[in-house]
C-alpha positions in Angstrom: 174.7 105.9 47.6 176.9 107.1 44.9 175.4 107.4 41.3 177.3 106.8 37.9 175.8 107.9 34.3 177.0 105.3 31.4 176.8 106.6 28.0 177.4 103.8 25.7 177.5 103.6 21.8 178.7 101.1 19.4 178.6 100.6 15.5 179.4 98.8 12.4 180.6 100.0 9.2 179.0 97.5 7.5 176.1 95.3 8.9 177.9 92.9 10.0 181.5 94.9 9.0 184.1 96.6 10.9 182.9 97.3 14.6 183.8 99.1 17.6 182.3 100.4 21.1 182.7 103.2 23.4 181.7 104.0 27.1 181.6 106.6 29.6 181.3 106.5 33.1 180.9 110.2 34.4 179.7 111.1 38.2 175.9 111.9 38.3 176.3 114.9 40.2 179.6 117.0 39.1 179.4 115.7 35.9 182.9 114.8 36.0 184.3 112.0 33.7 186.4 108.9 35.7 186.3 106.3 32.9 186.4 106.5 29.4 187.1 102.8 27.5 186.5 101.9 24.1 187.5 98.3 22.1 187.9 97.3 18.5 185.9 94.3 17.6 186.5 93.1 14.7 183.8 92.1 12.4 179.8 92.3 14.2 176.4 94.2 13.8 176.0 97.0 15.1 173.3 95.8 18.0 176.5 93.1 19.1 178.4 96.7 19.2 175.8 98.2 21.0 175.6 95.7 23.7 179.5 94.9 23.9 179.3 99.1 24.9 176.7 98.7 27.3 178.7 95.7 28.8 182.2 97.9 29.3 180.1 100.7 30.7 178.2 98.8 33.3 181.5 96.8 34.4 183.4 100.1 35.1 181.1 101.8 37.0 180.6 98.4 39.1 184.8 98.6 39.3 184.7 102.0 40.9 182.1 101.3 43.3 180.0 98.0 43.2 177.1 99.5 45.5 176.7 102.5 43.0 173.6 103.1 41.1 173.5 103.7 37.2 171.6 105.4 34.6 172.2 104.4 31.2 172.0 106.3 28.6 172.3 105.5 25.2 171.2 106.7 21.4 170.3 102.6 20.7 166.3 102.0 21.1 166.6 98.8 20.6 169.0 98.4 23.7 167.4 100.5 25.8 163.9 99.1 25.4 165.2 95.7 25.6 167.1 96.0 28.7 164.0 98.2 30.1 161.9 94.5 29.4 159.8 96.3 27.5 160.6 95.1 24.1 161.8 91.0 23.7 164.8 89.6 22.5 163.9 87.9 19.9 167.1 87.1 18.4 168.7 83.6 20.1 172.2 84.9 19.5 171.5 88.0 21.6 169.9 86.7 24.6 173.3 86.0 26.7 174.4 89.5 25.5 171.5 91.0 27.3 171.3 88.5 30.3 175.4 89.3 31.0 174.5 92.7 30.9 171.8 92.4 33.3 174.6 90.1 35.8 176.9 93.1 36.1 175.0 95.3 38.8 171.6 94.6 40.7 168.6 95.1 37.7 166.8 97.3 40.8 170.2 99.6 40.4 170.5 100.1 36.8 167.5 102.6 34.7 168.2 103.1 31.1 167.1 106.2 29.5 167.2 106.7 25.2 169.2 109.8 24.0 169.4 111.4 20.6 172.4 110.7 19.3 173.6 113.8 19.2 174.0 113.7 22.9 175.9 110.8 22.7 178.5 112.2 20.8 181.0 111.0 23.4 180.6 107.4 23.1 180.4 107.6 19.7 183.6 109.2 18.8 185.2 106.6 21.1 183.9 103.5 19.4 184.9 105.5 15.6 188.3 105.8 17.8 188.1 101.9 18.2 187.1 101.9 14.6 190.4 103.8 13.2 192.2 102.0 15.1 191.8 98.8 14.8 191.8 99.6 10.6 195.7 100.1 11.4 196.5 97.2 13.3 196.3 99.4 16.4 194.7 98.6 19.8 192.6 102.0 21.2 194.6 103.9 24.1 192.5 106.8 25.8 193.3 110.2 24.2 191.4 113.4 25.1 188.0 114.4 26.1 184.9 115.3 24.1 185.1 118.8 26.0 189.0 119.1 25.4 188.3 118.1 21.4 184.9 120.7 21.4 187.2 123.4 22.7 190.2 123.1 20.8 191.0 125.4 17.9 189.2 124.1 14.9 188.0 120.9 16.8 191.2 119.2 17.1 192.7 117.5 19.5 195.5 118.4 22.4 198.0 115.7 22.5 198.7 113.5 25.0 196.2 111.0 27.3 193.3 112.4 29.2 194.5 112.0 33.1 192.7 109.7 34.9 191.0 107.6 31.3 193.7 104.9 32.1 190.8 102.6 33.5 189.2 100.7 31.0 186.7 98.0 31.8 187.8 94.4 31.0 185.1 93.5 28.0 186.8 92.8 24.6 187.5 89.3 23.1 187.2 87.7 19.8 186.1 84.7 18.6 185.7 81.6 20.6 186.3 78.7 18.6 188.5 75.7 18.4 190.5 73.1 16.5 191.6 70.0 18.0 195.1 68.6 19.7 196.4 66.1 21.7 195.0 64.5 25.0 198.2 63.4 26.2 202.0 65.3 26.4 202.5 66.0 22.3 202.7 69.1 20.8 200.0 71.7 20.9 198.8 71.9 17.9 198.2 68.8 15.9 194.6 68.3 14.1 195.1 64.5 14.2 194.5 64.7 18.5 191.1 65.3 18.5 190.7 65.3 22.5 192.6 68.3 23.0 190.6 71.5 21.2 192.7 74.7 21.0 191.3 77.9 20.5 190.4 78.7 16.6 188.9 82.1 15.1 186.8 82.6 12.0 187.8 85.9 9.8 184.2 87.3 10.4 183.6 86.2 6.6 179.6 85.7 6.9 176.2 86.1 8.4 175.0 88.4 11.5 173.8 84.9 13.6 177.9 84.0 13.2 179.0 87.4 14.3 176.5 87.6 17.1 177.5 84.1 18.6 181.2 85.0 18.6 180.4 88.7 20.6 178.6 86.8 22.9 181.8 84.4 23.9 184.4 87.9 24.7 185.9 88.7 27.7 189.1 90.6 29.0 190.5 93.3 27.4 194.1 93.6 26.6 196.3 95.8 28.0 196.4 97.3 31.9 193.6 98.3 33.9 192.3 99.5 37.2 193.9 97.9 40.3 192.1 95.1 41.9 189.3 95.1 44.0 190.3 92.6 46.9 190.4 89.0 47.1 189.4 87.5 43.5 187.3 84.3 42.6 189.9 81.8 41.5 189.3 78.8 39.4 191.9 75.9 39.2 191.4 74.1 36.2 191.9 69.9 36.4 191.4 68.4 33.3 189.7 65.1 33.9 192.0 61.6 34.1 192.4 60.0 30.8 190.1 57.6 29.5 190.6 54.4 27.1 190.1 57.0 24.2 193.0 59.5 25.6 195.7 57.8 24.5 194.2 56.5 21.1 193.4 60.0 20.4 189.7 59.5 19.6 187.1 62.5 19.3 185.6 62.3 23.0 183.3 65.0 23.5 179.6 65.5 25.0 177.6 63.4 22.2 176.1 60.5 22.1 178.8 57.4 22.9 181.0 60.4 24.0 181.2 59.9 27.2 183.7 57.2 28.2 184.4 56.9 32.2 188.2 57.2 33.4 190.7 54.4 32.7 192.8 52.6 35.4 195.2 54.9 34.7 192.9 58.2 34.6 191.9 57.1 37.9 195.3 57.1 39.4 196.1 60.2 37.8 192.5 61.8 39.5 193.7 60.0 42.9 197.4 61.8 42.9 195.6 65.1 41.3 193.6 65.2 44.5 196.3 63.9 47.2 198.5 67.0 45.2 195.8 69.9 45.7 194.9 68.1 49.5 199.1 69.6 50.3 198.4 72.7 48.8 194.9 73.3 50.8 193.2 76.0 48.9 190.4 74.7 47.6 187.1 75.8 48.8 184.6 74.1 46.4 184.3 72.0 43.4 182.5 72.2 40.4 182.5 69.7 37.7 181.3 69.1 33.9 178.2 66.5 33.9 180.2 64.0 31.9 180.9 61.0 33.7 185.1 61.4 32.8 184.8 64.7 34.8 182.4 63.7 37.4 184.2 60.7 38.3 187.5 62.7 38.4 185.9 65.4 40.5 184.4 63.0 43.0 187.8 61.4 44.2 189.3 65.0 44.6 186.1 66.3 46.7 186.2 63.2 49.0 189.8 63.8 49.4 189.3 67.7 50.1 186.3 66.8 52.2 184.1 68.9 50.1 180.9 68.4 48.5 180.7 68.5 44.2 178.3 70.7 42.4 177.8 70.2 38.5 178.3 73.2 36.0 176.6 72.2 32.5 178.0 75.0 31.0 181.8 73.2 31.3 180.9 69.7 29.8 182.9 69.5 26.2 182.1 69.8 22.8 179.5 67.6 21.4 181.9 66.6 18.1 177.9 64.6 16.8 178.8 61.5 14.3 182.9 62.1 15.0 183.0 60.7 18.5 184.6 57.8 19.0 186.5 57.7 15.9 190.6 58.7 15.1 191.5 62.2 13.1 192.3 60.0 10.4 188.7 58.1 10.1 186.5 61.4 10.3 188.8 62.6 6.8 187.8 59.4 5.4 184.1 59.3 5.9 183.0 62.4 5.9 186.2 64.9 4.2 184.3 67.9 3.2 182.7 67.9 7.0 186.0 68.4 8.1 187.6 70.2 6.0 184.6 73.3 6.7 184.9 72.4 10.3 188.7 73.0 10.3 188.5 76.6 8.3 185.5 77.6 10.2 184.9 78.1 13.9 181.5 78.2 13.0 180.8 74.9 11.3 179.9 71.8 12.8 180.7 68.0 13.4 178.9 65.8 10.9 175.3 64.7 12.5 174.6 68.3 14.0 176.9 68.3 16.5 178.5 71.9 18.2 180.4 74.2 16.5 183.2 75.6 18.6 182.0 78.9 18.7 178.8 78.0 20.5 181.1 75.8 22.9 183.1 79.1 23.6 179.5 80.9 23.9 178.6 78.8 26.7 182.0 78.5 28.2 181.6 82.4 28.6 178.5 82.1 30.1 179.6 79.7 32.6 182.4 81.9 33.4 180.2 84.8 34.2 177.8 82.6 36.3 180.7 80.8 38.4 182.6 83.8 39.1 179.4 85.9 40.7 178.6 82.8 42.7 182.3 82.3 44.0 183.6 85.9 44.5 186.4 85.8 46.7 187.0 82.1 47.2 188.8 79.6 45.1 187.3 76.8 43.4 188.1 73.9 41.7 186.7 72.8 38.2 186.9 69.6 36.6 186.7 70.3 32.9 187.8 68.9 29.8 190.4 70.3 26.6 188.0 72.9 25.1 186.4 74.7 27.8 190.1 75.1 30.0 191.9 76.6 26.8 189.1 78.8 26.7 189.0 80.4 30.1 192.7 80.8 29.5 192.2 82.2 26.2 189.9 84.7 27.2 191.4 85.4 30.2 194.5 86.5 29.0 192.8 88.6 26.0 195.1 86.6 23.9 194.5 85.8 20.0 192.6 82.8 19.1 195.8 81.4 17.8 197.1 81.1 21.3 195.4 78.0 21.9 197.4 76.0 19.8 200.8 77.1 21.8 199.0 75.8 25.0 199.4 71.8 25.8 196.8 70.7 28.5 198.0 66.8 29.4 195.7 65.3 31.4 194.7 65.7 35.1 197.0 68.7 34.6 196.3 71.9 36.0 196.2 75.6 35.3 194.5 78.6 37.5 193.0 81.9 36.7 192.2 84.7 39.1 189.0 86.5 38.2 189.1 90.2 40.1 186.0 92.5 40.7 187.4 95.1 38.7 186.9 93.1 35.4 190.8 91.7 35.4 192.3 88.2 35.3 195.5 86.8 35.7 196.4 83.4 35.2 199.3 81.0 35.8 199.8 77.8 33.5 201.2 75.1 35.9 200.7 72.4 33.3 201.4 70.9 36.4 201.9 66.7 36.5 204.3 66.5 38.7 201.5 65.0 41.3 201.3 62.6 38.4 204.7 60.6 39.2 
């Protein structure tokens, strides 16, 4: 069995402030270096860092050989001993960093060992690389080796890439969060269509419990990486038929009264979505949100396919608390400083507790993570709603938060992304409705 070391380090100049991570994945027995990647990440602690290093580390060495084990080493105790079980997570924020972490490869294949930090010195000077970069506006590209920079003359170093570094594990994002759009075939980006949520980021202003929710939502790094790893785990997304509130564009998310069952027409629209994907006979499975909209939607397409339907509550929409049921235009009026704080922050939430949009793109993530391990290799269909679609695509394509409000999501309209083994996605917007006429 082939063995990988990781050496991972992240940091913060500032707690939270300016953050970065770097990784390592070397050969355990030549010593060898086959993967360097490192990611700026805008504004996190330092343990968010840490982790978000760990994560890219553990996800390349799982790219160049899935059945490999892996010693981790890194200069974090707090990491190290938490991943090890013996020290507990205390923080809430932080629990679905360590549980993704602990997804990537069998627990029984991974050890983690604490370094000084002087013998970490290459993971740290690529997450200061993320660092600088990301200060000028820069993505990080791989450069040159610890060794190369140690040996130059007076520690500087050679130009050009270090052969081989163009791998770079799939695990930067920013912020998931979300303002709203339309349900129906308007533009992308209007506040007053409260069923369709696009995509919105915070500036990472405030607290570490803010920072450490968005870190936990990231995906897909930008930029090329290794080449896939065989047949990927596909998800075609079907946004549920429309409801009675789709066309009045009402708030219609997971909260209480939020959870209206299709219309006439949304059930036509779910009876053509499935008749459309039936032709195209790719479909292996279906997994739907828990809301009625979704499961109804979901059931006509998996009696049609033939299939059976699992439930996903990690896919069900945002819970928008005292706002459901009511227009753009009657939220401003009864409860205006709400909404203005929930439209300038990701982080803020619906009047009556409800979910911000950064713990919806938290979840989304999580979901993500759970439904690709459990459908590597086949294609699947979830039945979702506004938010938690233009989030997979979001992340997926490592795009800017501000994406979301280019992308229009109609209804019973689909989209796909391909989720490979070596951390990459691709996706391909149908918007497609043409099943719908």
């Amino acid at each position: 069995m082939r063995e990988f070391v990781v050496e991972a380090d992240g940091g913060s100049r500032g707690n939270p402030g300016p953050a970065g991570y770097g990784a390592v994945v070397s050969d355990a027995v030549t010593g060898e270096t086959l993967v360097e990647t490192a990611e700026y990440l805008g504004v996190v602690t330092n343990n968010v860092a840490e982790y978000r290093g760990l994560l890219a580390g553990l996800r390349a060495a799982r790219a160049l050989d899935p059945g490999a084990r892996v010693r981790v080493r890194m200069d974090s105790k707090l990491v190290v001993e938490q991943m090890s079980g013996r020290w507990r997570i205390k923080h809430p924020d932080m629990k679905p960093l360590a549980a993704e972490a602990a997804r990537v490869l069998p627990p029984e294949r991974v050890s983690y060992e604490w370094i000084p930090r002087a013998e970490n010195k290459h993971a740290d000077r690529l997450a200061n690389e993320a660092m600088d970069a990301g200060a000028r506006g820069e993505a990080w590209s791989p450069s040159a080796s610890t060794a190369e920079i140690d040996a130059a003359p007076g520690g500087t170093r050679p130009a050009g890439p270090l052969p081989g570094a163009g791998a770079r594990a799939a695990d930067a994002g920013s912020a998931a969060g979300a303002a709203t759009g339309t349900g129906g075939g308007a533009g992308a980006s209007s506040p007053a269509d409260p069923d369709r949520a696009g995509d919105r980021a915070g500036t990472g202003r405030g607290a570490r419990d803010r920072a450490d929710v968005r870190a936990a939502s990231s995906v897909a790094s930008p930029g090329w990486g290794p080449a896939d790893m065989g047949a990927p785990a596909t998800f075609v997304l079907l946004r549920h038929g429309e409801t009675a509130l789709t066309p009045q564009k009402r708030f219609s998310g997971s909260g209480a009264g939020g959870d209206p069952s299709l219309s006439d027409a949304g059930r036509e629209q779910a009876a053509r979505a499935a008749d459309g994907l039936a032709r195209r006979g790719t479909v292996q499975a279906v997994v739907a949100s828990p809301l009625a909209r979704t499961r109804e939607t979901a059931a006509v397409v998996a009696a049609r396919l033939g299939l059976e339907m699992a439930v996903d509550e990690g896919l069900r929409e945002t819970d928008f608390g005292a706002w459901e049921g009511l227009t753009f235009g009657e939220v401003r009026e009864r409860y205006p400083d709400d909404l203005n704080a929930w439209l300038a922050s990701p982080d803020a939430r619906p009047t009556g507790g409800g979910e911000s949009f950064a713990e919806t793109g938290a979840r989304v993530a999580a979901a993500r993570d759970r439904l690709v391990a459990a459908y590597a290799g086949r294609t699947v269909l979830l039945v979702s709603h506004v938010t938690p679609i233009k989030t997979l695509v979001r992340l997926a394509l490592g795009a800017p938060p501000e994406a979301l409000f280019r992308m229009e999501l109609s209804a019973a309209s689909l989209s796909a992304v391909a989720y490979y083994a070596d951390g990459n996605a691709s996706v391909r917007l149908f918007n497609d409705t043409s099943h719908l006429r």
